[in-house]
C-alpha positions as CSV (number, residue, x, y, z in Angstrom):
1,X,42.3,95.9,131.0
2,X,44.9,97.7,128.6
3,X,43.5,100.4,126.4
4,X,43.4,99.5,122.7
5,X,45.3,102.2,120.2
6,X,43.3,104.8,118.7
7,X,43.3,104.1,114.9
8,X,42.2,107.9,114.3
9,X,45.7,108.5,116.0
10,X,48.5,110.1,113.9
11,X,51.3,107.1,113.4
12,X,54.7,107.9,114.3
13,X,57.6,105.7,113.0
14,X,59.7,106.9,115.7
15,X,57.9,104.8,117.9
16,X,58.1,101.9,115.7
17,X,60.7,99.1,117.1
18,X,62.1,96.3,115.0
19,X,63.4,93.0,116.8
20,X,66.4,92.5,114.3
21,X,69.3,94.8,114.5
22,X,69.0,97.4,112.0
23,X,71.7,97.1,108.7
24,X,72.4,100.9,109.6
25,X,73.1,100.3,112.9
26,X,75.7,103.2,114.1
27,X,76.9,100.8,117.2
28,X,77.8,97.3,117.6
29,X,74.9,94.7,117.9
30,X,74.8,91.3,118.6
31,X,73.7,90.5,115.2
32,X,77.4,91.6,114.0
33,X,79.0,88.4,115.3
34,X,77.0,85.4,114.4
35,X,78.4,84.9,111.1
36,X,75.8,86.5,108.5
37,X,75.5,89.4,107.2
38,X,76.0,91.5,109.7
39,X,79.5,90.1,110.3
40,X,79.9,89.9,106.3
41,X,79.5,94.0,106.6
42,X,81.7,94.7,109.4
43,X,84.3,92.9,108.3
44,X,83.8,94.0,104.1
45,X,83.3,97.9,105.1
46,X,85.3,97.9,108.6
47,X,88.5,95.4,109.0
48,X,89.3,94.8,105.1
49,X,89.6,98.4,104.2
50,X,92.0,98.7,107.6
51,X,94.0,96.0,106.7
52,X,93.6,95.6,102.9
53,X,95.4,92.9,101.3
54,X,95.4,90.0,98.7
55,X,95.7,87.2,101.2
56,X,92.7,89.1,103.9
57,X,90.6,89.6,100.4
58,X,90.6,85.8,100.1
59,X,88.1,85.3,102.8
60,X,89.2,82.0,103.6
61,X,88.6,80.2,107.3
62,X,92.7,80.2,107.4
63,X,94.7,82.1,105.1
64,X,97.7,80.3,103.4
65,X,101.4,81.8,103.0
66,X,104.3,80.8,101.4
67,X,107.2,81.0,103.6
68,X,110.5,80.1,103.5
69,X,109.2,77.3,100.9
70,X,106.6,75.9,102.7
71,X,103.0,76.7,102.7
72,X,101.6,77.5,105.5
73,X,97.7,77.9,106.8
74,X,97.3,80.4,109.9
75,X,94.0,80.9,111.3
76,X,92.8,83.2,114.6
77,X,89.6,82.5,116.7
78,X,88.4,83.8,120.0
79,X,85.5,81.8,121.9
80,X,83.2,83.0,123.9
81,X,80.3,80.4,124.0
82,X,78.3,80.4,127.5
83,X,77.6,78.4,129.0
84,X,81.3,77.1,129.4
85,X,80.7,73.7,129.9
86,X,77.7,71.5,127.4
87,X,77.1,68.2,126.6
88,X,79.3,66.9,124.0
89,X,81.9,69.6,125.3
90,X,83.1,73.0,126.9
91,X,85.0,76.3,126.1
92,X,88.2,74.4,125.8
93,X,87.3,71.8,123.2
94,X,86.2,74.5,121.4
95,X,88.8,76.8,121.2
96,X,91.0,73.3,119.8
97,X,88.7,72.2,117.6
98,X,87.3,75.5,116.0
99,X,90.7,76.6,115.3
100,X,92.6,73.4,113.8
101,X,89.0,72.5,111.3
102,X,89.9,76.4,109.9
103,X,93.2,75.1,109.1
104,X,91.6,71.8,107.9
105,X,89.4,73.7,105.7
106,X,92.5,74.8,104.0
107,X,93.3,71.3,103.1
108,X,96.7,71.4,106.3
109,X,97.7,68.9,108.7
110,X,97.3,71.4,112.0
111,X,100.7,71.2,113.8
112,X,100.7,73.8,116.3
113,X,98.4,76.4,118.8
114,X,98.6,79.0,120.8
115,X,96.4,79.5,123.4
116,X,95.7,83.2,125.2
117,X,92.7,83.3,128.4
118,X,90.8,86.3,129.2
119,X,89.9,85.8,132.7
120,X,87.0,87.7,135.3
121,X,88.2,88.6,138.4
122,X,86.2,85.9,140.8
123,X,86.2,83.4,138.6
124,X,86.7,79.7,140.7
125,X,90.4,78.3,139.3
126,X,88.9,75.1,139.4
127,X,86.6,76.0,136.5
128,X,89.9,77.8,134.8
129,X,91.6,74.5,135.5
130,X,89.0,72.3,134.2
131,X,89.2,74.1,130.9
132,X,92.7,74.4,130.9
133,X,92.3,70.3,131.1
134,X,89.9,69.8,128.1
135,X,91.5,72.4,126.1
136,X,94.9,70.0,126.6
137,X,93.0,67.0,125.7
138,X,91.6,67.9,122.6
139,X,94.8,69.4,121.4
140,X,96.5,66.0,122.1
141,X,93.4,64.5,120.4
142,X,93.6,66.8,117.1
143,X,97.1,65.9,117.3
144,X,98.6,69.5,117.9
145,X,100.7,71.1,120.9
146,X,100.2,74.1,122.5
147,X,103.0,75.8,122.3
148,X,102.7,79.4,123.9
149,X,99.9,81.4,125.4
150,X,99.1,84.5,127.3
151,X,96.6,85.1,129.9
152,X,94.9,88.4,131.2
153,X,92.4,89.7,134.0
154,X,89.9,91.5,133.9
155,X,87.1,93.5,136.7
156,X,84.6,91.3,138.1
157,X,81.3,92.6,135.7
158,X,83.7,93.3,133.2
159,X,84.1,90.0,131.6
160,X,82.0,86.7,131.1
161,X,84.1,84.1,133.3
162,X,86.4,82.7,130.6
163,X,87.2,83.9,127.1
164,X,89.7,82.2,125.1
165,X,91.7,82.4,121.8
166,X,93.6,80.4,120.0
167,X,95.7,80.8,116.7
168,X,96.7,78.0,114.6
169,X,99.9,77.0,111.8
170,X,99.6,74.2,109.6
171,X,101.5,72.7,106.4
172,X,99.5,72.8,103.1
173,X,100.6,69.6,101.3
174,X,101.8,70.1,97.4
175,X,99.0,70.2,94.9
176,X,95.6,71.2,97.2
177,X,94.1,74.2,96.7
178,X,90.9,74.7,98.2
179,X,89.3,77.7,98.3
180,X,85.7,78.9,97.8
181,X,86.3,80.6,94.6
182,X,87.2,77.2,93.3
183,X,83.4,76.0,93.1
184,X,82.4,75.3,89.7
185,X,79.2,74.5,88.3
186,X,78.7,70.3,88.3
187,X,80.1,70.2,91.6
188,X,78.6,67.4,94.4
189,X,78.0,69.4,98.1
190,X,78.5,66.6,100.4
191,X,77.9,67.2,104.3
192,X,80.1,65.1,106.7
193,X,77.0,64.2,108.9
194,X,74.2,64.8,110.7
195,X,73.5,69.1,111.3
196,X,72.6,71.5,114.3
197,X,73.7,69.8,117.0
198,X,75.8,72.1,118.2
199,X,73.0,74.9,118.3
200,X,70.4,73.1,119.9
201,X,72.9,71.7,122.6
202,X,74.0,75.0,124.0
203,X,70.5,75.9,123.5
204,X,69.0,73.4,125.8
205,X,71.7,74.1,128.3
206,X,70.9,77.7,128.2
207,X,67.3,77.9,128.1
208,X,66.6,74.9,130.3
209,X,64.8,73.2,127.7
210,X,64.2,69.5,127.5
211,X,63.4,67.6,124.3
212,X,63.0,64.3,125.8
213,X,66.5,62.8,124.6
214,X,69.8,64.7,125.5
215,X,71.5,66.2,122.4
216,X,75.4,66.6,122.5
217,X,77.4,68.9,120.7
218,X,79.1,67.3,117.4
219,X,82.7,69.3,118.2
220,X,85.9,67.4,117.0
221,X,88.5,67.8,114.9
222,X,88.0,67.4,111.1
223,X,91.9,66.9,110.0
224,X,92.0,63.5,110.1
225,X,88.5,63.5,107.6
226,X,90.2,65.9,105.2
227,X,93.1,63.6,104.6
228,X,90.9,60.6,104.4
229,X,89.0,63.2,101.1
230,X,92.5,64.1,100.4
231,X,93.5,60.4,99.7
232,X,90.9,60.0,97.0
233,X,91.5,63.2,95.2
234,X,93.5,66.0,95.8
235,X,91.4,68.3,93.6
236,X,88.9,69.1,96.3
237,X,87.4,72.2,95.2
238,X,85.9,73.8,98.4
239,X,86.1,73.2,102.5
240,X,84.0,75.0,105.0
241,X,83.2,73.8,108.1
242,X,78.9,75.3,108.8
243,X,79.7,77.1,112.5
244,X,77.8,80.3,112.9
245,X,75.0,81.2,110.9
246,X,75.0,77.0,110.2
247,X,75.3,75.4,106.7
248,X,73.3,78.0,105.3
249,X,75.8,80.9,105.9
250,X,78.5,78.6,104.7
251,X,76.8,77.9,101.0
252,X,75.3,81.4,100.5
253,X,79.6,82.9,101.2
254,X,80.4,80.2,98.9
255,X,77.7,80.8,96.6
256,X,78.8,84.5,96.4
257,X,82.5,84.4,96.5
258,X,82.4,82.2,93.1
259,X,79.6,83.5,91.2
260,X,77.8,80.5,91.2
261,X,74.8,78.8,92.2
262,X,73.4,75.9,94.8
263,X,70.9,73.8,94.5
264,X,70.1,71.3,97.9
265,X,67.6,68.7,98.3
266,X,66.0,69.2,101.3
267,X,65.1,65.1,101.9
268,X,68.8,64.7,101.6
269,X,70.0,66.6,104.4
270,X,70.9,64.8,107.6
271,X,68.7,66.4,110.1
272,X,68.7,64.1,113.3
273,X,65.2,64.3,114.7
274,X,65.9,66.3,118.4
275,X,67.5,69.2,115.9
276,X,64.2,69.0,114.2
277,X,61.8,68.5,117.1
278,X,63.1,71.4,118.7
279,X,63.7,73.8,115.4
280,X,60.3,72.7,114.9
281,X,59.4,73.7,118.3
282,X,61.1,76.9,118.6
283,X,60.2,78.2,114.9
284,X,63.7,77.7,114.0
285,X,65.2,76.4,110.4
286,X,68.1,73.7,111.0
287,X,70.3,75.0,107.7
288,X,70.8,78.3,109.9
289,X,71.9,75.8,113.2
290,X,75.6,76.1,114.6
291,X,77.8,72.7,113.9
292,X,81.0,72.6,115.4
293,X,82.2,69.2,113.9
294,X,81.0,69.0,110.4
295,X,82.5,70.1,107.0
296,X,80.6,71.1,103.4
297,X,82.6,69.8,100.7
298,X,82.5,71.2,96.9
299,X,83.6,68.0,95.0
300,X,84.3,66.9,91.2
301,X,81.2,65.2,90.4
302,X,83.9,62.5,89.2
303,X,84.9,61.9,92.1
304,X,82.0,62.2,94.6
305,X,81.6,58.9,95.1
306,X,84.6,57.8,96.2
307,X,85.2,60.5,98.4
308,X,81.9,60.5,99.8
309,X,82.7,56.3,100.5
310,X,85.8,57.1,102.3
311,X,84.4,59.9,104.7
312,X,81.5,57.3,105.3
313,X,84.6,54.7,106.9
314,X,86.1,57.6,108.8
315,X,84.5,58.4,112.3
316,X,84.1,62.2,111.3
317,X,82.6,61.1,108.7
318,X,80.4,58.1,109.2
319,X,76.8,60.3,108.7
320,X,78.2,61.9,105.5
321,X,75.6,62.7,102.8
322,X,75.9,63.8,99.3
323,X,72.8,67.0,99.3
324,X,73.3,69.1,96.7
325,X,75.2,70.0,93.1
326,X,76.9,74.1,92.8
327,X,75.4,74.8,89.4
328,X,75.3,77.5,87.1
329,X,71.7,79.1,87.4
330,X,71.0,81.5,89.6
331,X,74.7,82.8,90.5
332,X,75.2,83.8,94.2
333,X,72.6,82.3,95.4
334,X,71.4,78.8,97.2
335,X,68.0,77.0,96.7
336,X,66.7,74.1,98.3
337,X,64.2,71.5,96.4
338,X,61.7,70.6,99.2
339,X,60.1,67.4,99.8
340,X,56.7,68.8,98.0
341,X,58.4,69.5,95.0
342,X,58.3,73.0,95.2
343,X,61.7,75.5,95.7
344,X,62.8,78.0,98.0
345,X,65.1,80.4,98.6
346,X,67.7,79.8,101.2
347,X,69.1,83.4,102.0
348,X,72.3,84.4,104.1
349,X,70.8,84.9,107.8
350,X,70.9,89.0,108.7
351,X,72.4,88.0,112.5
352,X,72.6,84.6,114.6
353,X,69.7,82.7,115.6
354,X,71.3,81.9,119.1
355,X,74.1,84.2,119.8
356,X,77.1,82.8,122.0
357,X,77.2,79.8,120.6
358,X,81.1,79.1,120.2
């Protein structure tokens, strides 16, 4: 039988451990890429000082240039999600659709990729090959070539299998901008459909967990659905598609960047029942679960219905749900109204709840 402590004992908070990366952490931790704010602070005190400039300060998911009279949306992602193939999807699908819905959430028709593999020596080629193959399939799906690439190897222990990253160009059509800093008080959120299925699929996968009904990721491309919006309106305010650190990470940037507040009701939020069995199960909060095929959409209350109607008849779109109003109490942050009637505080996550995940 294990001793008990003394309680006489002197305490030393040397000893003490903590089992969330510390905010003062001198090395890199997981925590720093999974989208809260840990990755807020490395790229605020780290990469924006190094690169400093007005387009980088915009904090956008794709920034957008004007170049030789056309504007242009350029995004960068690398993927890194394991396992590399999911239900509802793999590494390849991925590194399409993660990269053209950052373009997307610029308001651009996606036109172009590139594609660059980091590959561990003694990896099989048929697995390289099979991603190679979805990768090509959901490019051709969002509608967008691949148009150059690179590839590397690395020493066997010295990478993961399969890394990928892909880079994006897209036209910005005349009279869109959309932006966070364009949120403005009386603004409708709308959610394209149902959230966390993203998370809990690679988390099943992973952890060998079974919730009684197979959940599939939600990954596709959102280009298409943005037009549809764009259709009805061209004045959408805000685009953000809820990846790591979920729709909570998303609102709380947005929240901050615009100096204004959001207000969710919790009994509107599409939460299928496996997300909330196993969050439920596993202590976990959905808002703060990975999608990979949804968008949040800050919209002229004017206009909310009819945009909401038309994502409704589009297949992205068919689970979309109005959730929420950006108001003008409590700036920079985001509060949900809960089924009880009583209100909490929905706060930017420190790390990732599921690292990996895309």
């Amino acid at each position: 039988m294990a001793e008990l402590a003394d309680p006489s004992a002197p305490v030393d908070p040397a000893n003490w451990t903590c089992p969330a990366p510390l905010r003062d952490q001198p090395i890199v931790v997981m925590g720093h890429g999974g989208g809260g704010t840990l990755s807020a602070e490395l790229v605020e005190q780290v990469f924006t000082p190094a690169y400093g400039n007005a387009v980088l300060a915009g904090l956008g998911d794709s920034a957008v240039l004007e170049l030789g009279g056309a504007r242009l949306a350029f995004s960068t992602d690398s993927y890194v999600v394991r396992p590399l193939f999911f239900p509802g999807g793999s590494l390849g699908d991925l590194a399409v659709n993660g990269t053209v819905n950052d373009l997307a959430m610029s308001g651009a028709r996606p036109a172009h990729l590139s594609a660059a593999f980091v590959l561990e020596e003694g990896v099989e080629l048929a697995v390289v090959e099979r991603i190679a193959r979805s990768l090509g399939t959901a490019a051709e799906a969002a509608g967008v070539t691949v148009v150059t690439g690179d590839t590397k190897v690395v020493e066997a222990g010295h990478g993961d299998g399969v890394y990928v990253t892909t880079a994006g160009i897209g036209l910005v059509p005349d009279g869109v901008d959309i932006r966070p800093q364009r949120a403005r008080p009386g603004d409708a959120v709308i959610v394209s459909g149902p959230i966390g299925l993203h998370g809990v699929a690679i988390m099943s996968v992973r952890e060998g967990m079974d919730f009684g009904v197979e959940v599939a990721s939600d990954t596709a491309p959102l280009a298409g659905l943005v037009s549809a919006m764009l259709a009805v309106t061209p004045d959408v305010h805000v685009l953000r598609d809820p990846t790591r650190g979920g729709l909570a990470a998303s609102l709380n940037e947005i929240a901050r960047v615009s100096g204004t507040g959001v207000r969710l009701h919790e009994r509107a939020i599409p939460v299928p029942d496996a997300v909330a069995s196993a969050c439920g199960f596993l202590g976990l909060d959905p808002l703060y679960v990975a999608n990979e095929g949804r968008l949040v959409a800050f919209v002229p209350r004017p206009a909310a219905e009819d945009v909401l109607a038309a994502m409704c008849a589009h297949p992205q779109g068919a689970g979309a749900a109005l959730i929420g109003e950006c108001v003008a109490e409590h700036p920079g942050m985001v509060v949900v109204s809960t089924g009880l009637g009583g209100t909490r505080v929905v706060d930017m996550p420190l790390g990732e709840q599921l690292p990996r995940i895309c």
